[in-house]
Each structure stands twice: as C-alpha cells, then as structure tokens.
N, C-alpha and C positions, 0 to 999 in steps of 0.2 A: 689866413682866412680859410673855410671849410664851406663849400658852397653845394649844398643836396640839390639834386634835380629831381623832377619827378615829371610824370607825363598823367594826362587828365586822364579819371578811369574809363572803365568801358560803356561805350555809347551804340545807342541805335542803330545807327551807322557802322558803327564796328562791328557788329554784328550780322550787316548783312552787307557788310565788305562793301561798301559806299567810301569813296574818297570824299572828306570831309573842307579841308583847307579851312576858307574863312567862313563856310556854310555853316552849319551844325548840328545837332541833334542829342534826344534826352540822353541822360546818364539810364543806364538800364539797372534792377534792380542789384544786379552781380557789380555791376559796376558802383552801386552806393556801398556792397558789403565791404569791396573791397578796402574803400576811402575809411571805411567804420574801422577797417583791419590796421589800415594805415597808423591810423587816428593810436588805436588801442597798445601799435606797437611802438610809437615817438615818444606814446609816455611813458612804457615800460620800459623805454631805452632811456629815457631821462633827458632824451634831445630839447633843447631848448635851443631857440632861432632870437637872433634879434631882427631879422628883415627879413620878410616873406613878401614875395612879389609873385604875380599871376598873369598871365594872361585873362584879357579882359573878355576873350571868348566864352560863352558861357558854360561849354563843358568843363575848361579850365577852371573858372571862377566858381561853379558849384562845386568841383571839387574842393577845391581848395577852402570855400567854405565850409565845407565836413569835418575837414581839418581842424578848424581853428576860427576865432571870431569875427568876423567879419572886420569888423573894426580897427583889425590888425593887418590886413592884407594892402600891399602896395599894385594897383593895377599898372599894369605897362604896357604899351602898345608894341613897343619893339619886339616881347613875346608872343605874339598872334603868331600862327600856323602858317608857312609859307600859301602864298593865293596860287591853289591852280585852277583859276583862271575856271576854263568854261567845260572844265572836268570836273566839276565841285557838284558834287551831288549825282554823280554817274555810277554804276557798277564796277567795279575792278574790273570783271570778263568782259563787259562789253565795250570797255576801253581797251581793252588787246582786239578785240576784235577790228572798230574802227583806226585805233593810232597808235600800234604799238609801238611803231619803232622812237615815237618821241617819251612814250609811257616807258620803255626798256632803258631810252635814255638818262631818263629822272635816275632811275634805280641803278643802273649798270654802269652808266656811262656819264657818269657828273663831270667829266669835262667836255661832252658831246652837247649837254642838254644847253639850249635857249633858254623858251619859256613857254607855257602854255599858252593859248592867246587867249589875253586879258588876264594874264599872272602876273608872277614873279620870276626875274632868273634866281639863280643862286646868288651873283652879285647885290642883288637885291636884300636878300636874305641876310650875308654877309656883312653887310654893311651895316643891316639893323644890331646883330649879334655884337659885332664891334663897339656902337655906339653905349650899348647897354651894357658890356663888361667893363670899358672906360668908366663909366661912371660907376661901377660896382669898387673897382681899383682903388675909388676915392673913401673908400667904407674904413674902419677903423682895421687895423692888421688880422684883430685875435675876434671880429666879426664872426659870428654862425648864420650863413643865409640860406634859407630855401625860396626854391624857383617851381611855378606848377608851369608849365609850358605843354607841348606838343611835340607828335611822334619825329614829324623833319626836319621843325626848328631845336628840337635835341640830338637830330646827328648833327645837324650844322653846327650849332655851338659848341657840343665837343670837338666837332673835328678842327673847328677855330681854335679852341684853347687849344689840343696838342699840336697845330702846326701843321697839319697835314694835307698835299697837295691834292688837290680837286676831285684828280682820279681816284686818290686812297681814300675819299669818302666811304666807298663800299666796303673799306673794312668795318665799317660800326653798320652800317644799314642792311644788313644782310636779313636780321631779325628784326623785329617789331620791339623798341623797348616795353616792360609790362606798362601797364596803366598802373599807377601807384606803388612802382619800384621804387628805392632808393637806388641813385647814383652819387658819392661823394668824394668830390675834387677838392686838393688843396692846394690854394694859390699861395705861392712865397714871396712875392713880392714880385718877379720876375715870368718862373713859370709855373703852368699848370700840372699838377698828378694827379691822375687816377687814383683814389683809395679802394673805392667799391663802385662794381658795377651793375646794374640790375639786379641788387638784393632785392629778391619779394616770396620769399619761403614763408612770410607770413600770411600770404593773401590768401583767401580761402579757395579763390576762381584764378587760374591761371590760360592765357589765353595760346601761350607759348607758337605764337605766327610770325611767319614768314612772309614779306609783302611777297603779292601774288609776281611775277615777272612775267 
C-alpha cells in the first residue's frame, strides 16, 4: 500500500502566523494556486488514488476539494488538527511572550509537553492516528491512498508509522511541512517507509517556515 500525505494549503492564518488547531481560516489566494499546482501535477504524474480521506476542517476539505470531486472524498475526524486549546487563534509572538515555556515544549520538548488547557495531549492525538491507520491496514495490500490532513497531526502520524520515541518527534518538526507537498509512505504489511518527503518543486508559492520557537 502507498499512502500520500499532504497538509492543507496556505491559509490566512498562516499567513499571519496564527496557530490555527481546530479554529480556522480562508485558504488565501497563494494557497488555492498552489492546490491548482497540486491538482495539475497528480495528473501529470498519472497518480491515481482509490481512497482519499480529509480532514473535515474546512481548510483541509476545500483543499482537498481542488483536488478532486467532492464526491470522492472520505471525511474523517480522526484527521482534525491536534486542539490547542485556548491558543487557537493567538499570534505565534505573543504566545512566546505570555507562555513560552509550555509553547517551547509543544515544539522542542514532546516528552515534556501536557496540554494546552482545553486541548489536546499528544496521547490524544496518538491515539487518534492509531485508530485511523488500523483501520487503513484493513484496505486492500496494492491500495493508493491519499490523506489531506494538518501541519501537527502530519508529524504525529509519521512519527507513529516510523516508531519513534516522543522526544525524537523533533526530528520531522523542525520545519513546517509545505501546504500541498507530497509525502509518500509505503506500508508492507508490517512496516512503514519513507519514499518521498516534502516533494513540492511544483508549487508556484513556497512558504519554506520554520515554527517560530
């Protein structure tokens, strides 16, 4: 099975560096070229998906509608953006200001961090990601699926499929995956591989960010 990840394009919010979580905000026009980009290069590639799943957030799911017909998209809640809680809709800077050291801990320190209050832990998260790749396992072997998801619930999930301990999260979280990269994993039955990571040399706007720490 060959399983694409993508993360929703770029939004209002990303833009003016808003944590987002389960709040949300428009796709911006850079952010629809990019999904057009997307769109123009699956078919030049000849990719063809039998299960596309999205998160039911709506920067997720308009992307993913750009993509492809509506009609064909599997919504799933287990994709939604991890909740941070009562940082949802705040500025990057003036979340360093008021709380960094639990805002350092998300990023730096994923075996340090709780949870925002009125989030999520990681355990949380986790356990969502888990429940959703069990029942992906159940998919046919030679399966093509694509995933639209979000920027935290895509290091979690990778870092779930490679097995890696809490702390070594901050190997994939360092950067921002693009809005509309390809990521493409292949499952053996057993375990996960990396084939590709953050291809997006096609996208016209590239946002190439670093979460603020």
């Amino acid at each position: 099975m060959k399983i694409y990840l993508t993360r929703h394009s770029k939004t209002l919010w990303n833009q003016e560096k808003r944590l987002q979580g389960r709040l949300d905000s428009p796709l911006t026009q850079e952010g629809i070229e990019n999904a057009q980009a997307l769109k123009k290069y699956l078919h030049d590639s000849h990719l063809k998906f039998d299960y596309i799943y999205t998160s039911p957030i709506l920067r997720a799911y308009h992307t993913a509608s750009l993509l492809f017909d509506e009609n064909k998209l599997i919504q799933d809640e287990r994709l939604m953006e991890m909740n941070f809680g009562d940082f949802e809709g705040r500025k990057i800077a003036d979340i360093h200001l008021t709380d960094h050291e639990i805002y350092d801990n998300l990023w730096n320190h994923p075996e340090a961090f709780t949870r925002i209050q009125n989030g999520e832990s990681y355990d949380d998260v986790i356990a969502r990601v888990n429940s959703f790749l069990n029942d992906l396992t159940k998919l046919p072997s030679q399966s093509q699926v694509l995933i639209v998801t979000h920027g935290m619930y895509f290091i979690i999930m990778l870092a779930v499929m490679l097995r890696l301990e809490r702390k070594d999260f901050i190997q994939i979280n360092q950067k921002v995956v693009e809005g509309c990269s390809l990521t493409c994993v292949e499952y053996d039955g057993q375990y996960y591989h990396v084939l590709s990571y953050n291809q997006h040399d096609y996208l016209p706007h590239v946002m190439n960010a670093s979460f603020a720490k």
